[in-house]
MITI-691422 format. One record per residue: residue in three letters; x, z, y of N, C-alpha, C in turn; residue number from 1. Coordinates in steps of 0.05 Angstrom, whole numbers, always signed. Example, Ala and Ser with C-alpha at 12.3 -4.5 7.8 and 13.67 -1.06 7.14 Angstrom:
PT	rest	n.u	n.w	n.v	ca.u	ca.w	ca.v	c.u	c.w	c.v	nr
PT	ALA	+264	+156	-114	+246	+156	-90	+264	+156	-66	1 .
PT	SER	+257	+142	-45	+273	+143	-21	+258	+157	+1	2 .
//
This chain:
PT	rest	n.u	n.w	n.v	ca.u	ca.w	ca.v	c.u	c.w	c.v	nr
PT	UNK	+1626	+76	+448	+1635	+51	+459	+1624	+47	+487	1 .
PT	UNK	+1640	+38	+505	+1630	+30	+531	+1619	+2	+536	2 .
PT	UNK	+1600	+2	+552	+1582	-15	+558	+1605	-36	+570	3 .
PT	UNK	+1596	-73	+557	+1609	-94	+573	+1586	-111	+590	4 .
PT	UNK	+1603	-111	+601	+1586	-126	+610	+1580	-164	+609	5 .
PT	UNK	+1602	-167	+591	+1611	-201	+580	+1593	-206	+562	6 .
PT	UNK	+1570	-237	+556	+1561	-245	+533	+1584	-247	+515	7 .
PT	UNK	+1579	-247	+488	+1606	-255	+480	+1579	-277	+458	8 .
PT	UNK	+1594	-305	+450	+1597	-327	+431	+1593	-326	+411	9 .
PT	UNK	+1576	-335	+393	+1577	-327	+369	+1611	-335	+351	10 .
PT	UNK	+1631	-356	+363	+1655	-361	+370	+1670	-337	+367	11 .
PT	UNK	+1663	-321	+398	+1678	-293	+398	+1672	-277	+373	12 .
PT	UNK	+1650	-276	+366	+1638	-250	+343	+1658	-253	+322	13 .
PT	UNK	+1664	-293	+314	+1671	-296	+292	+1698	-295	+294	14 .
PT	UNK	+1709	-299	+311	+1743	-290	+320	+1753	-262	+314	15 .
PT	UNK	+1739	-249	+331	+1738	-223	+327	+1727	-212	+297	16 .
PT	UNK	+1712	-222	+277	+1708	-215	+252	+1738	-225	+240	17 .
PT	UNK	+1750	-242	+247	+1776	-264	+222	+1788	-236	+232	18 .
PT	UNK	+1795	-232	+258	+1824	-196	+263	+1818	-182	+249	19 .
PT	UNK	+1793	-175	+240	+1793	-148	+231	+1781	-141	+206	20 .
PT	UNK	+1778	-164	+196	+1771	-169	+167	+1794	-155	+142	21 .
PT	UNK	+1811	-152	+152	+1828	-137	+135	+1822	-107	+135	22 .
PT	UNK	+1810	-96	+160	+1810	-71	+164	+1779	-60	+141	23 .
PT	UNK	+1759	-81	+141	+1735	-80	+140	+1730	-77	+109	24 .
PT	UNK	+1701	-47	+104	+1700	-60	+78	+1688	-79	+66	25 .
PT	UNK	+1686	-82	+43	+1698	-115	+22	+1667	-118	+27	26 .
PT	UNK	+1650	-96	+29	+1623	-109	+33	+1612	-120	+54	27 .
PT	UNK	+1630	-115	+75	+1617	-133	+102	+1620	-153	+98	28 .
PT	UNK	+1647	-173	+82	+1648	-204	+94	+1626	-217	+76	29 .
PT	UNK	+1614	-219	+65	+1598	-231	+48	+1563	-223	+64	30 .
PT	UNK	+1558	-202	+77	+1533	-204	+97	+1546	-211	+120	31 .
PT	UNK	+1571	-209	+136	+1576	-227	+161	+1582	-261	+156	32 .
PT	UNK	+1585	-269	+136	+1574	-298	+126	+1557	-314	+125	33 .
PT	UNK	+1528	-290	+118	+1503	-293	+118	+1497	-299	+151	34 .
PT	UNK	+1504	-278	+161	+1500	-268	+187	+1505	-299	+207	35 .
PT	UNK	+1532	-299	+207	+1539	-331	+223	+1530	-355	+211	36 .
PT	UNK	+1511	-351	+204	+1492	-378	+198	+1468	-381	+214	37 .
PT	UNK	+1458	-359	+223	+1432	-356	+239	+1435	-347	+265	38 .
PT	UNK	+1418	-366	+288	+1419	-345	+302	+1410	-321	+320	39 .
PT	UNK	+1419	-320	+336	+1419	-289	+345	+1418	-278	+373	40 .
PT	UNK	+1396	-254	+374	+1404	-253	+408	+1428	-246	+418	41 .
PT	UNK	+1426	-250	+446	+1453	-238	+456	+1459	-218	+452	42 .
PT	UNK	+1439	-198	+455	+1451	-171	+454	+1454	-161	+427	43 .
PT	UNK	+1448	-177	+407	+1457	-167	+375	+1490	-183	+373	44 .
PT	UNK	+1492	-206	+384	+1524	-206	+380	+1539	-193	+399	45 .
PT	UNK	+1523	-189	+426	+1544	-169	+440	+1554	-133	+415	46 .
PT	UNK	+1537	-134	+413	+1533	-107	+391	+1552	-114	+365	47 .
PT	UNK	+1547	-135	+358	+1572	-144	+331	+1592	-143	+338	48 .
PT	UNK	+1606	-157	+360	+1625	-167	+370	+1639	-133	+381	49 .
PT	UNK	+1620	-114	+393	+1629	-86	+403	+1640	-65	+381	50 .
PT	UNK	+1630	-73	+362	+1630	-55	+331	+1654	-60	+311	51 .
PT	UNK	+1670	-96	+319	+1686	-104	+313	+1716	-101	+326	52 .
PT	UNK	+1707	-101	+349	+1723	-93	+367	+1742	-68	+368	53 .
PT	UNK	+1771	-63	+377	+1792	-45	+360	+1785	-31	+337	54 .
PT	UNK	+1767	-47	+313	+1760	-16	+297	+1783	-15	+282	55 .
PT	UNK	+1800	-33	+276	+1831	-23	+258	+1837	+4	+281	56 .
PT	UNK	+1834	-3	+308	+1850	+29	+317	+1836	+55	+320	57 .
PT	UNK	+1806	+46	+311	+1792	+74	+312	+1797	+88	+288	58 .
PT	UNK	+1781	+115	+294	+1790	+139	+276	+1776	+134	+247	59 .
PT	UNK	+1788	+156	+228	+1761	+155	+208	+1740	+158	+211	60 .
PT	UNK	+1726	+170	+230	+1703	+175	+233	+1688	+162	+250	61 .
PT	UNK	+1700	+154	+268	+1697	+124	+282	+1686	+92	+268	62 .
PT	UNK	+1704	+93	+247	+1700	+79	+237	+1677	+76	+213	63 .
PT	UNK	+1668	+104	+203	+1652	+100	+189	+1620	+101	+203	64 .
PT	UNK	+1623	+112	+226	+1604	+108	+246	+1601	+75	+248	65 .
PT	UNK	+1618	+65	+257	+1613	+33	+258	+1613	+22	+234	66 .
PT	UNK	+1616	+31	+214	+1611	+12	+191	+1589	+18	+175	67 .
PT	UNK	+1570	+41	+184	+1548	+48	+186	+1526	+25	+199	68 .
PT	UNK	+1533	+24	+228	+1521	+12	+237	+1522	-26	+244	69 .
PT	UNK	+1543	-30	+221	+1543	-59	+227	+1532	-58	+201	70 .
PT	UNK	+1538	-46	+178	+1517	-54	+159	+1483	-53	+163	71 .
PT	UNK	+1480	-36	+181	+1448	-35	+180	+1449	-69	+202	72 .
PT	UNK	+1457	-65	+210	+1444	-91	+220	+1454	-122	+202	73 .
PT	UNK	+1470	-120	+189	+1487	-142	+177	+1457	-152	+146	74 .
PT	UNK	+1448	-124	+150	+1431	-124	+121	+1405	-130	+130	75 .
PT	UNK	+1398	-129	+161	+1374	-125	+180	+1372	-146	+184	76 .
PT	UNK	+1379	-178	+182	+1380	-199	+198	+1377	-226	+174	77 .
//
């Protein structure tokens, strides 16, 4: 993923979680629930919000890379 340079909202994080919640497995929405209750530095929702970001159009392996790493943090917080 390429570097943004935009804060993004905990707003954006959660926008961007409702798109792609279909793509996501069944175990993320129940720790990103947890998750938007507390908050958070910038650069951990820049990081949520980057992980969420086209993953319906990334690859398989793409995607299990990012769903790797939004669980460690989803479970980390």
């Amino acid at each position: 993923m390429s570097e943004c340079k935009l804060n993004h909202s905990i707003e954006d994080v959660k926008n961007k979680f409702e798109s792609q919640v279909a793509f996501l497995p069944a175990e993320v929405k129940p720790l990103f629930e947890h998750f938007i209750t507390k908050e958070h530095t910038q650069d951990l929702l820049n990081e949520v919000f980057h992980l969420l970001k086209k993953y319906d159009l990334a690859s398989k392996e793409e995607r299990n890379a990012r769903n790797n790493r939004l669980l460690l943090v989803l479970k980390n917080v």
